[in-house]
C-alpha positions in Angstrom: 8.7 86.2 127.4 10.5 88.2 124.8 14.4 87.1 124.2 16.6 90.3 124.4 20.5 90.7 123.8 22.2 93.6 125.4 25.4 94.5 123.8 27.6 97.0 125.7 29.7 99.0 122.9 32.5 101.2 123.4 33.5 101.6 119.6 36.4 99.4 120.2 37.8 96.4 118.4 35.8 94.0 119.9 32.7 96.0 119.5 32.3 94.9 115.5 33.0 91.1 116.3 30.8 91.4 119.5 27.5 92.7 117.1 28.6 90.5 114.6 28.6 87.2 117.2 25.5 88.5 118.4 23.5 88.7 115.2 25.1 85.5 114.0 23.3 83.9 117.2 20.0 86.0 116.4 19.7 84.0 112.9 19.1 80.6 115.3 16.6 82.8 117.5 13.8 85.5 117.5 15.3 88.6 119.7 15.6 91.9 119.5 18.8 94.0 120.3 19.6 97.0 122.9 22.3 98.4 122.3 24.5 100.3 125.1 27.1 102.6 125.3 28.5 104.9 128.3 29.3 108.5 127.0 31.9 110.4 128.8 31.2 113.7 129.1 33.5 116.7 130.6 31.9 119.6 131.2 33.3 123.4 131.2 35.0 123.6 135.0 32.9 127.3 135.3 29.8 126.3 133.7 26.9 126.7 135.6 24.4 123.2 136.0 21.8 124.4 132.9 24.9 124.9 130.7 26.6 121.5 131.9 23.0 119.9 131.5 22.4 121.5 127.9 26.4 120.2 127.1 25.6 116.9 128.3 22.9 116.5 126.1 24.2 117.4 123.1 27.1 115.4 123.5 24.8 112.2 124.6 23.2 113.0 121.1 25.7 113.1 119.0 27.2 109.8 120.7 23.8 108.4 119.6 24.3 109.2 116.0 27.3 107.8 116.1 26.4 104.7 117.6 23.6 104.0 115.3 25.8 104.5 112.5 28.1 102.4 113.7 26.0 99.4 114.8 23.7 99.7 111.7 26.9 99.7 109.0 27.5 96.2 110.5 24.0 94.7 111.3 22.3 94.4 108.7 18.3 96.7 108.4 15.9 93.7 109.5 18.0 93.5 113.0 15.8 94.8 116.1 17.5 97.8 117.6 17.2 100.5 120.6 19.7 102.4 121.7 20.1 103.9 125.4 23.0 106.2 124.8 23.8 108.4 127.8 26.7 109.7 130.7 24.9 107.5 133.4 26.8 104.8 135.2 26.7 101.3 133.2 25.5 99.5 136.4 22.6 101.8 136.7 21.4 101.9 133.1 21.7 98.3 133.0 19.5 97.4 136.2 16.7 100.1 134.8 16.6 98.0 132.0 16.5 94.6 133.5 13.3 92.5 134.8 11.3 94.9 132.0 9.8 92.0 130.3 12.6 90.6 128.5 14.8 87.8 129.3 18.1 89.1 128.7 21.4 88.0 128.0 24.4 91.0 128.4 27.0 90.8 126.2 30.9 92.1 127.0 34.0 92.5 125.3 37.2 90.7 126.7 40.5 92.7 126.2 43.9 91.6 126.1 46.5 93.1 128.0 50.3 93.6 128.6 53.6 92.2 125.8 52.8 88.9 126.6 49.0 89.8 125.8 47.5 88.0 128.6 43.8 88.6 129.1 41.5 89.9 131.5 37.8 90.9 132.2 38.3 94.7 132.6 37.7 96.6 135.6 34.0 97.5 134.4 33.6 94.1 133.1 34.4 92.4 136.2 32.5 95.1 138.3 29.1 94.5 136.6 29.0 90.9 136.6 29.6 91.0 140.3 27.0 93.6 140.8 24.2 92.6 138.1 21.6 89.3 138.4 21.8 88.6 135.3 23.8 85.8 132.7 26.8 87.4 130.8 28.4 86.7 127.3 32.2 87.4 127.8 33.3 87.5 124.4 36.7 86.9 122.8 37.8 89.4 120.3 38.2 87.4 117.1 34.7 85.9 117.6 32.2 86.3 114.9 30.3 83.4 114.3 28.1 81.3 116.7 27.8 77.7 117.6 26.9 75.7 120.2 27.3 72.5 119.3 29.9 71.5 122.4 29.1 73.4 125.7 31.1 72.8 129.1 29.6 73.5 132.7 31.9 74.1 135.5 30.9 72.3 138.2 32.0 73.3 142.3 30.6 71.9 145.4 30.9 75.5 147.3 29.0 77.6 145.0 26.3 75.0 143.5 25.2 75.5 140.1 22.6 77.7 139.1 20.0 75.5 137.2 17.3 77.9 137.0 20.0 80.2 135.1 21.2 77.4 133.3 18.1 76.4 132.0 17.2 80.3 131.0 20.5 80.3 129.0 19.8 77.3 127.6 16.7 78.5 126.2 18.5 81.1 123.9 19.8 77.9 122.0 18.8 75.2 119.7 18.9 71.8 121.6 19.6 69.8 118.9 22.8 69.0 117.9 24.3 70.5 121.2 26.1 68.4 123.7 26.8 69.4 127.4 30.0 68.4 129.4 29.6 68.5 133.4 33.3 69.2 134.8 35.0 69.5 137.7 38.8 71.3 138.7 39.8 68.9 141.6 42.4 70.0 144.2 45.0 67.6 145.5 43.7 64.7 147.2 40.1 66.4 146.9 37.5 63.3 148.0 35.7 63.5 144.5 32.9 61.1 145.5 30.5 64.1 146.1 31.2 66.0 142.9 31.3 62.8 141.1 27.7 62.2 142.6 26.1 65.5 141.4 28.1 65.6 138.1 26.4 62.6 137.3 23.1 64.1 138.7 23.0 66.7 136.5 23.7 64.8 133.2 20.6 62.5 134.2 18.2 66.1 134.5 19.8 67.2 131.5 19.8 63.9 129.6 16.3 63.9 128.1 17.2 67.1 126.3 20.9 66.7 125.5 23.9 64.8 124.7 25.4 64.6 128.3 28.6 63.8 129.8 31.1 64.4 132.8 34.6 64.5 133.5 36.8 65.0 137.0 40.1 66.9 136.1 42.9 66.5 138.7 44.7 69.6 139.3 48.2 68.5 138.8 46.8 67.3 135.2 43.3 69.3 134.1 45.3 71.9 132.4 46.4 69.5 129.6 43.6 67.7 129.8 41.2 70.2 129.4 42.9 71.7 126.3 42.7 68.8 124.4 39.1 69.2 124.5 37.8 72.7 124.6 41.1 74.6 122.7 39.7 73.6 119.4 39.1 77.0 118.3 35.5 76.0 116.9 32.4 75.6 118.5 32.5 75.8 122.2 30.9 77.6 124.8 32.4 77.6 128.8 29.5 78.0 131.4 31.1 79.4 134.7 29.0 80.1 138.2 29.2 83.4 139.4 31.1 83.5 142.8 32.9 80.2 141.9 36.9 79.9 142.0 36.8 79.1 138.3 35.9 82.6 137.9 37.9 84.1 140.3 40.5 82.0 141.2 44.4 83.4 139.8 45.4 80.7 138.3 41.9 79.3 136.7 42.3 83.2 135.1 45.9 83.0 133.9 45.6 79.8 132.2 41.8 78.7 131.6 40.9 82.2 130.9 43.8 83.1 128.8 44.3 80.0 127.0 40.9 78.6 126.8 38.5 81.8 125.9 41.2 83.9 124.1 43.7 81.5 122.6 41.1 78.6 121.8 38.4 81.8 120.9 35.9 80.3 123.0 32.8 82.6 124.8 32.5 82.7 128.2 29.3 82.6 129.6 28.9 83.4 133.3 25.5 82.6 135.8 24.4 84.9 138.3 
């Protein structure tokens, strides 16, 4: 099945480091790029609906020359590129163009936010990975080159691990070279001998394939612990479960988040 990247741009800072991250990760892969971007249209209030319909499209087409010139003065010609640039609702445009024969991976932007420029998965952001079965890319702003040389797999017992969605992701990277970390966020006075158990499960079913390894953060400690290993600002990517505490949890957002995918400029990748 085809590889496909969709890259949702809104013309904004992180849009020219997100294409350029993407393409960067293209080079190590065959796939072919769609490229997205919501148009917001306002319509004359006394307008009937054929001059609102006739004003939304030309508005939707000029937004498409726009994009195109803006995607394609970054990406360079021999990049494969569609476009679907329109006024309809991300979440719909993005399940129409899912399960088409592709296996897809959907890139985001995260933004910073606030004077003391903490971070956050926008509104949108955070809407459609609750609402789309699919893997996303949650990309830091700064990042423009790919690696994936050291990746780190969040680990709970109440939302197990997607495998089949781990393994799909895994297939849009080179094995070689690329070591996995199995890791766990334990609460105070959390029996770890389950965890421990299926952490060291999964490095055996990924062991044939990969350099493998596991580690069991306490809470009153994993914060420091954690940094010393993934805030390297180089080549890391952070694998979270969808409906997991380490992506929703408050304070796995204000510190991991913040300090591990903006600060240390590390993608976050999150399973359906």
């Amino acid at each position: 099945m085809k590889k496909r990247f969709i890259l949702l741009i809104d013309f904004s800072e992180h849009s020219e480091s997100l294409l350029k991250y993407a393409y960067d990760w293209s080079l190590q892969i065959e796939t072919e790029f769609l490229i997205i971007h919501q148009t917001e249209v306002i319509t004359p209030t006394l307008a009937d609906i054929k001059t609102r319909e006739k004003f939304t499209q030309e508005i939707n087409l000029k937004m498409l020359d726009q994009v195109k010139s803006f995607v394609e003065n970054i990406l360079p010609n021999q990049a494969q590129l569609n476009y679907d640039v329109s006024d309809k609702n991300l979440n719909f445009t993005l399940k129409a163009h899912l399960n088409t024969g592709f296996e897809d991976l959907i890139f985001v932007g995260i933004k910073e936010t606030s004077l003391r420029k903490k971070i956050f998965l926008g509104s949108t952001a955070i809407q459609l990975i609750n609402e789309i079965e699919n893997s996303f890319v949650a990309m830091p702003k700064e990042m423009t080159k790919f690696s994936h040389e050291t990746i780190f797999v969040a680990v709970t017992e109440k939302h197990p691990l997607n495998i089949l969605e781990l393994n799909n992701f895994l297939s849009f990277i080179d094995e070689t070279e690329t070591s996995i970390t199995f890791f766990h966020l334990s609460d105070y006075n959390e029996d770890t001998d389950f965890i421990e158990k299926k952490l060291r499960d999964l490095t055996t079913l990924f062991s044939a394939q990969y350099n493998v390894d596991y580690k069991i953060y306490e809470k009153n400690a994993y914060f420091n612990d954690i940094k010393k290993i993934i805030n390297n600002k180089v080549d890391e990517l952070l694998i979270v479960q969808k409906g997991s505490r380490h992506l929703t949890d408050k304070l796995f957002r204000r510190f991991l988040i913040n300090d591990l995918v903006f600060e240390g400029e590390t993608p976050l990748i999150v399973l359906p």
